[in-house]
N, C-alpha and C positions, 0 to 999 in steps of 0.2 A: 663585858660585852658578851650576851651569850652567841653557841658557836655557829650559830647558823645565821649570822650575820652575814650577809652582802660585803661583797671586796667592791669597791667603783673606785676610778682612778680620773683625777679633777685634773685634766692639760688643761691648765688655767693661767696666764702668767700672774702674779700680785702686786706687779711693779708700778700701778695707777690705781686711781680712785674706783675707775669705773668697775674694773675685774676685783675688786675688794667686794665692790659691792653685792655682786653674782655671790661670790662664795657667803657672802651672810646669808643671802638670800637662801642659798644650798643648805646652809646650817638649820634656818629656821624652819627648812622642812624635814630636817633628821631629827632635830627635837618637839616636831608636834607631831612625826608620826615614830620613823623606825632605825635606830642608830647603824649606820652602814660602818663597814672598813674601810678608811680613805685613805690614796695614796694621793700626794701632791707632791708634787715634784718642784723645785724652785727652776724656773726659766724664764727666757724671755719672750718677750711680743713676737709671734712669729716663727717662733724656734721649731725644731725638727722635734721628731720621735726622741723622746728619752731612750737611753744605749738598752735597761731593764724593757721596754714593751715589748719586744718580741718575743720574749719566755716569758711574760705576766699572765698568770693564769687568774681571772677578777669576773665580774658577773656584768657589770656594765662601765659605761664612759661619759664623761662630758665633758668635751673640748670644742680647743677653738681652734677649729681645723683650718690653718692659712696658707699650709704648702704639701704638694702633692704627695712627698715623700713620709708626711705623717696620715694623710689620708690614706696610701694605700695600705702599708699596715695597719690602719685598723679596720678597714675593709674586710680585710681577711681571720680577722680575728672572730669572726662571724658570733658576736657579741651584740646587746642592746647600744646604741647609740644616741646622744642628742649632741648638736652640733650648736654652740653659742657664738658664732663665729658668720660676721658677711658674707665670708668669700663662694661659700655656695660650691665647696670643690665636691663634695659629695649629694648630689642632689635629692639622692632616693632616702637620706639620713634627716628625722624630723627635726629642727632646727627652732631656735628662739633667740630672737634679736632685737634689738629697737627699731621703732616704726620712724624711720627715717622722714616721711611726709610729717609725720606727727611734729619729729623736731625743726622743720626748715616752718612748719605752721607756726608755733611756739614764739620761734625765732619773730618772725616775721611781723605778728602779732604784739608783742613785747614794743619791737621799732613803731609801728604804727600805733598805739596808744600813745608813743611820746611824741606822736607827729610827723616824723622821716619821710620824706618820700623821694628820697636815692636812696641806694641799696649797694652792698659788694658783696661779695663771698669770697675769700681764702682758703683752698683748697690744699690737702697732698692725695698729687693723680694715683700714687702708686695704691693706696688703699680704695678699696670696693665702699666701705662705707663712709668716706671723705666723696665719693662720685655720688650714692644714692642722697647723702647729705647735703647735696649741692643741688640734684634734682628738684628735692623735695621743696626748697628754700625758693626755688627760681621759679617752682610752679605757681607758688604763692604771690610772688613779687609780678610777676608778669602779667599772672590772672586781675590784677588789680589795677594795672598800665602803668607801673611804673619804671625806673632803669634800674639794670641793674651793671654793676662791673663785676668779672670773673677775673683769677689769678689762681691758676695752678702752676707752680714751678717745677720745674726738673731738668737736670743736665741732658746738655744733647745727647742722644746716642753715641757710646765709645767715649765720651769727655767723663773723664775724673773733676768732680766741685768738690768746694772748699767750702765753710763757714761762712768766712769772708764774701765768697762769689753768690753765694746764694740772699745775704743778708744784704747784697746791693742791687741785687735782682730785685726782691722785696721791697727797697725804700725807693726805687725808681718806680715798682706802682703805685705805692700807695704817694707818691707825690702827682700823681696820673689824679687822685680823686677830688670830686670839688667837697669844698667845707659843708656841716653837717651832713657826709655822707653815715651810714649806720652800716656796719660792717660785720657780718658774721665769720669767725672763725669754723674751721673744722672740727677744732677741740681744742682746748686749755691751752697746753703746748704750744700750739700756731698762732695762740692769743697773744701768749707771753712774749715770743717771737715779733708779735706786729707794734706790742708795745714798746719793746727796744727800739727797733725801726723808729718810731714816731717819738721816743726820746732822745735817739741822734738826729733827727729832722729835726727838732723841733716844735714839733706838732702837737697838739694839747689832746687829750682826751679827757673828758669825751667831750670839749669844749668845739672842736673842729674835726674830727674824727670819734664816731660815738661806736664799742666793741665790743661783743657779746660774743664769748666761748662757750662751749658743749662739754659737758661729763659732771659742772660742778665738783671740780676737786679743791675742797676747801683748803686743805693747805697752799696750793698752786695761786687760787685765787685770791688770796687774805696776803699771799707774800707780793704779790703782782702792786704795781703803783700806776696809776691808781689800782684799789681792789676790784679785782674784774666779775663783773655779772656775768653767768651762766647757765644754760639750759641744763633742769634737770633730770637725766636718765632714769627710766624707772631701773635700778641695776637688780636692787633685789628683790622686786618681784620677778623679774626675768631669770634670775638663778633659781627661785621657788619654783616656778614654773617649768623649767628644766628637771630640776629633780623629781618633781611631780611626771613630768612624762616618763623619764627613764624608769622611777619605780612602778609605771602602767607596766611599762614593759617587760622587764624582769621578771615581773607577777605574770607574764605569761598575756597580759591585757593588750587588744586593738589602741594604735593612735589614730583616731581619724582624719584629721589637717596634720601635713608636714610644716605648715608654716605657723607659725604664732609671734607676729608680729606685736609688741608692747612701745606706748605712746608714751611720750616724756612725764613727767611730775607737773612739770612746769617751770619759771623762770626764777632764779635765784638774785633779785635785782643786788649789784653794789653800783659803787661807785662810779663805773667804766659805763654805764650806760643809766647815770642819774641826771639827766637831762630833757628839758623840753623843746623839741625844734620846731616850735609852731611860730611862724613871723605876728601872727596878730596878736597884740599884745592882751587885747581885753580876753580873748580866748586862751589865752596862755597862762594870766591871772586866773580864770575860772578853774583851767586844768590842774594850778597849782593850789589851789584854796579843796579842790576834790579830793587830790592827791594829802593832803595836810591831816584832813579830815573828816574823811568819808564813813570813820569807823564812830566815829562822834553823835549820831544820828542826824547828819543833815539832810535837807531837800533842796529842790531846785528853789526856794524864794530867799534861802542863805547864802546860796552862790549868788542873788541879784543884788543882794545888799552889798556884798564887796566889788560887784563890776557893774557902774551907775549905765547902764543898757536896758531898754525895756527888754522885756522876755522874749516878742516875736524878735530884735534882731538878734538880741546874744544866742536864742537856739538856734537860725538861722547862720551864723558866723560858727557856733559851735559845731553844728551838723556837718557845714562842708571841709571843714580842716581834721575834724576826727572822725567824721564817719557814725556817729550815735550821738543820742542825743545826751541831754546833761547828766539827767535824771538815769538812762540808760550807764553812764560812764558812773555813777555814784556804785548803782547796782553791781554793776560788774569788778569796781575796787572794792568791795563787799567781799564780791565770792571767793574774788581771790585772795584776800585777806583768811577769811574762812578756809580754805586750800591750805594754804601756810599753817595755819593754828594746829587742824586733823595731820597734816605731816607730819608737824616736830614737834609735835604735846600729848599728854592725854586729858586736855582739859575735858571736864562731859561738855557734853551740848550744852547747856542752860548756859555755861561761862561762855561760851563759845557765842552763843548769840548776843551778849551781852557786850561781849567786848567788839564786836563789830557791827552795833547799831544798830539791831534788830531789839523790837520791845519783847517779842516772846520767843522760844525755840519754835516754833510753831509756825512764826510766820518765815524765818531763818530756810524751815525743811523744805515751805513750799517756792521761795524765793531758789535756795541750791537745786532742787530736782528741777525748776525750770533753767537752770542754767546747766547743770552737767547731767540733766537723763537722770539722775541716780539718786536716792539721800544722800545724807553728808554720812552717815554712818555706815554704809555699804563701799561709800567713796574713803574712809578711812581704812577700811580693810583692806581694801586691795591695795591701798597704799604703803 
């Protein structure tokens, strides 16, 4: 490493999917531009100033600043700064986070593709981004007219809880909810959490309760039973982008927005939310026969051969239970099929079109830039 490398010190905990993620993210900007000196300290969610900050002599920081006693020493360290962290204790510190509206959208969008219209959210009050995550979710639900139920837990003031007291807090709400409710967690954890609950109740998932968590941590969710669907964080472009600021700054360079908000991936569907909740059956055939094979090249006169309905009423019956039309709902299991392939492959484009029902790449770019603003190969990069 030559000597005029950069010391930066990563307050990162690693003990979750999501913060794994930031640090790749961090990595993949020191190996496309300039190999720094890292210090990473092993800690937890939350944890204080490591005992070494206060004599660490380093060039910049990125943490996730959650309690006053680590913000004000680094305050003073009157160093470059990026803050990947909700809590917002430093305000004047330019900061990168997930776009919290982005994920309660995600969310939201997910349930209503399969039909839902009750909603809950499961919250923990004590975190800042368990509250924006709950906004964002309820703006969506609301905006749309439908109910939602709220559950934030936490002991009284001055009362000590238990495991116990808290996990019968929880299955006395969620026996609060009527069947086919769709239920957002806060994150993984709270998933795992609700799904115990509803396998000492009794209660099926996603058969009568359908549950969708936040972070996408594969191992979390692949151990969960059922395996649970989850919203997925953009984690390492938001570490990218972190590093990318701090190295502005370093260099001596202006940040101009303090804030840079980053929008989820999108939905990691499993089994926890592999379900249709639409009561009309020929509508729910059609959404199953779309869903089967949308990557196949079908059209809306393939969907009418399986559900014996003329067109004016099956688009009719289609439109008011999901909101789009057939044709529309094909297109859109398209894109996001497309989504999927640019995030975890590097197929080129030409396979790409190919295997989700497009006859040219061509007609593919102008089908994606009218769904996401972007090509699909701008949309893979920043992915």
């Amino acid at each position: 490493m030559p000597p005029s490398a950069k010391s930066v010190a990563l307050l990162i905990e690693t003990s979750n999917a999501y913060t794994r993620g930031m640090l790749r993210g961090i990595a993949s900007y020191m190996h496309e531009n300039e190999l720094w000196k890292i210090t990473l300290p092993e800690q937890e969610r939350g944890a204080g100033p490591p005992p070494w900050l206060s004599a660490w002599q380093g060039d910049g920081v990125i943490a996730r600043i959650e309690n006053k006693e680590l913000a004000n020493i680094l305050k003073r360290k009157n160093i470059p700064i990026v803050d990947v962290s909700a809590a917002r204790i430093l305000p004047d510190v330019p900061w990168v986070e997930i776009d919290e509206m982005g994920i309660g959208q995600a969310a939201f969008e997910h349930f209503r593709e399969r039909g839902f219209e009750r909603f809950a959210f499961c919250g923990e009050p004590i975190y800042d981004w368990s509250r924006l995550r709950q906004e964002g979710f309820t703006h969506f639900v609301e905006k749309a007219g439908f109910p939602l139920e709220i559950f934030n837990d936490s002991p009284r003031p001055g009362q000590r809880d238990s495991v116990n007291q808290a996990r019968k807090r929880l299955e006395a709400w969620i026996q609060t909810l009527p069947q086919r409710t769709a239920l957002l967690a806060c994150y993984d954890v709270k998933a795992q959490q609700i799904l115990e609950a509803c396998r000492h109740l009794g209660i099926k998932v996603p058969e009568q309760i359908t549950l969708l968590g936040v972070d996408n941590d594969e191992v979390l969710c692949d151990l969960s039973t059922p395996p649970l669907s989850s919203v997925i964080p953009a984690a390492k472009r938001i570490g990218f982008e972190a590093a990318r600021l701090l190295d502005t700054m370093m260099n001596g360079g202006e940040v101009e927005e303090l804030c840079h908000l980053i929008g989820p991936l999108g939905v990691e569907t499993r089994q926890s939310t592999d379900i249709l909740a639409v009561k009309d059956e020929d509508v729910a055939n059609a959404l199953r026969f779309i869903r089967d094979h949308h990557c196949d090249g079908i059209n809306v006169e393939d969907v009418l051969k399986v559900v014996p309905l003329s067109r004016r009423t099956l688009e009719s019956r289609f439109r008011a239970c999901v909101g789009r039309t057939m044709y529309q709902e094909i297109i859109r299991s398209r894109i996001d099929r497309i989504c999927q392939l640019l995030r975890s492959s590097d197929l080129p484009m030409r396979e790409i079109a190919l295997r989700t029902g497009f006859q040219t790449e061509e007609y593919m770019n102008v089908a994606f830039r009218r769904a996401k603003g972007m090509p699909p190969g701008k949309f893979r990069k920043q992915r």
